[in-house]
C-alpha positions as CSV (number, residue, x, y, z in Angstrom):
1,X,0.0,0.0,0.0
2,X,2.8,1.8,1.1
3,X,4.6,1.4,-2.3
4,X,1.3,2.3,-4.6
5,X,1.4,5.6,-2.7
6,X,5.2,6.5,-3.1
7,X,4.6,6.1,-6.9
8,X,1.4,8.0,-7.2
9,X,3.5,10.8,-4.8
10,X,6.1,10.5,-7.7
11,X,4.0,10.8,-10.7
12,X,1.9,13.4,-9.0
13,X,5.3,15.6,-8.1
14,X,4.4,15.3,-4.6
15,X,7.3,17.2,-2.2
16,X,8.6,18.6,0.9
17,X,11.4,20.3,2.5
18,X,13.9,17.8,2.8
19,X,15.7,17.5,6.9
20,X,19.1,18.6,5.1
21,X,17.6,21.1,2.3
22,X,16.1,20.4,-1.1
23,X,13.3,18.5,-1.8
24,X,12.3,15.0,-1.1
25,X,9.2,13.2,-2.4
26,X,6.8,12.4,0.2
27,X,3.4,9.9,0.3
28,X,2.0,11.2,3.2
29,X,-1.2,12.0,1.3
30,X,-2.4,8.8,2.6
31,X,-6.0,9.5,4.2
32,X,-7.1,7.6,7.1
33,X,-10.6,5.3,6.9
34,X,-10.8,4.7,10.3
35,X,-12.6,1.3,9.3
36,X,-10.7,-0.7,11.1
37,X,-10.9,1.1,14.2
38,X,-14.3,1.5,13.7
39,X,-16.0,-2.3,12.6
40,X,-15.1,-4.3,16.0
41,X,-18.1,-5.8,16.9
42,X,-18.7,-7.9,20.4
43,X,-22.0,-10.3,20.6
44,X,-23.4,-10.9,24.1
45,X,-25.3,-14.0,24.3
46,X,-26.4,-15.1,27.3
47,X,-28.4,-19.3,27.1
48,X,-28.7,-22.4,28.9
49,X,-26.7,-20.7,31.9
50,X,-23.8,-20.0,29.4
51,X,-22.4,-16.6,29.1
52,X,-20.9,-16.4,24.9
53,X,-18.7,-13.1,23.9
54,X,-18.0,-13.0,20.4
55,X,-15.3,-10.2,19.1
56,X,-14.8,-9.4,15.2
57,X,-13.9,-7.5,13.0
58,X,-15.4,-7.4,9.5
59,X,-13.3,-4.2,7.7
60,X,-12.0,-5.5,4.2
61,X,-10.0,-4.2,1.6
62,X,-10.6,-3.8,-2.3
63,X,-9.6,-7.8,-3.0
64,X,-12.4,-8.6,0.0
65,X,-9.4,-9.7,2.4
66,X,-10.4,-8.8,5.7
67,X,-7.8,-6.3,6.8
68,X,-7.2,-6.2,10.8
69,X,-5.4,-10.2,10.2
70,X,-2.5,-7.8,8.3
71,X,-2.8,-4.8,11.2
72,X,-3.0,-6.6,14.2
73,X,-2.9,-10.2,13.5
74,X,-5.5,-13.0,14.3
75,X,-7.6,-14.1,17.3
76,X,-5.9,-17.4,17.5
77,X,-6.3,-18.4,20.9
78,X,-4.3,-21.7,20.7
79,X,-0.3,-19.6,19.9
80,X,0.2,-16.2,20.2
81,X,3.1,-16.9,17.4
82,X,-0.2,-18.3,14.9
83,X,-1.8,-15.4,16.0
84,X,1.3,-12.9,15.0
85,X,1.6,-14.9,11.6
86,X,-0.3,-12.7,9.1
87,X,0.4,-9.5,10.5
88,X,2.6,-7.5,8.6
89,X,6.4,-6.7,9.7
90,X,5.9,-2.4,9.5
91,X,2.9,-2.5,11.7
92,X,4.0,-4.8,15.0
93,X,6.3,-1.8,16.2
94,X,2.8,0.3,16.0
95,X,-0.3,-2.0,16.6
96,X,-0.8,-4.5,19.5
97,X,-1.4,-8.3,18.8
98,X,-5.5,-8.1,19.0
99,X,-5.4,-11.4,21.2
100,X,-3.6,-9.7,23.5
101,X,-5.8,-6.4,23.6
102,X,-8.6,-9.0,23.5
103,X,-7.1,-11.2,26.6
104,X,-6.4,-8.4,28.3
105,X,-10.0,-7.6,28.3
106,X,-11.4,-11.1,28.7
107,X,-9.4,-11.2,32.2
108,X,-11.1,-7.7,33.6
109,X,-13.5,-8.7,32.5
110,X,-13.5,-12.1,34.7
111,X,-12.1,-10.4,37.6
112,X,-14.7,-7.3,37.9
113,X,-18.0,-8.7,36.4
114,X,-18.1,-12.2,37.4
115,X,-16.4,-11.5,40.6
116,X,-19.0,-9.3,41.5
117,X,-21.5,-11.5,40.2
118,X,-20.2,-14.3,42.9
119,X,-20.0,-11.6,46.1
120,X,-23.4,-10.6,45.1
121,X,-24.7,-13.4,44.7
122,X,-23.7,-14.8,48.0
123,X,-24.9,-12.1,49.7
124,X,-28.3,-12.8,48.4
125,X,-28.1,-15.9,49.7
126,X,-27.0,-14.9,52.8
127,X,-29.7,-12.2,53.7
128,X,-32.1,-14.7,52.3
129,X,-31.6,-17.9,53.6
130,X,-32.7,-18.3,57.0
131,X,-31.8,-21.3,59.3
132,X,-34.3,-22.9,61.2
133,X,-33.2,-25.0,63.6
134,X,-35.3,-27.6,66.1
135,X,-32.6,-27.0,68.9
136,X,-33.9,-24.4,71.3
């Protein structure tokens, strides 16, 4: 992508001030989508006493590849090495593995909701369970 705007920069005539003088061509026309920021989806289901979160994210390029695998890699939960694979060498200094944006989540997540869940619920059961004993 990168490339395909350097040469459009070229045959456009495309310039700035060069750090040491003169004129260098430059590419940073490049305007921002904000698609893939902007297409993660998370499904809540909630059935049979199972709790299901889904994350995705749908964004796609021209050719119909879906284009967060190249950004930040996959949601691979069995290697976070499979999960690095298709992500692209330029953006791993810049972008964060999803899965471990995504762990990183699923683990507050566990700590603050469903711990709360389990100290609320036992103190419902607390205040309203009642012994009743035969021994006076």
């Amino acid at each position: 992508m990168l490339a395909l705007l350097r040469r459009m920069a070229i045959e456009r005539g495309d310039t700035v001030e060069g750090p040491r003088g003169g004129t260098v061509v430059t590419n940073l026309k490049y305007q921002r989508t904000f698609e893939l920021r902007d297409d993660w989806q998370l499904e809540f289901k909630a059935q049979e006493g199972r709790i299901t979160l889904t994350i995705s994210n749908k964004a796609q390029n021209d050719r119909g590849d879906y284009i967060a695998q190249f950004v930040v890699g996959t949601l691979n939960q069995r290697s976070r090495r499979e999960a690095a694979e298709p992500q692209q060498p330029f953006h791993s200094p810049r972008w964060p593995l999803a899965v471990d944006t995504v762990n990183f989540w699923l683990d507050a997540y566990r700590e603050n909701v469903v711990g709360a869940l389990e100290t609320q619920f036992d103190e419902f059961l607390q205040s309203t369970i009642r012994r009743r004993s035969r021994r006076r």
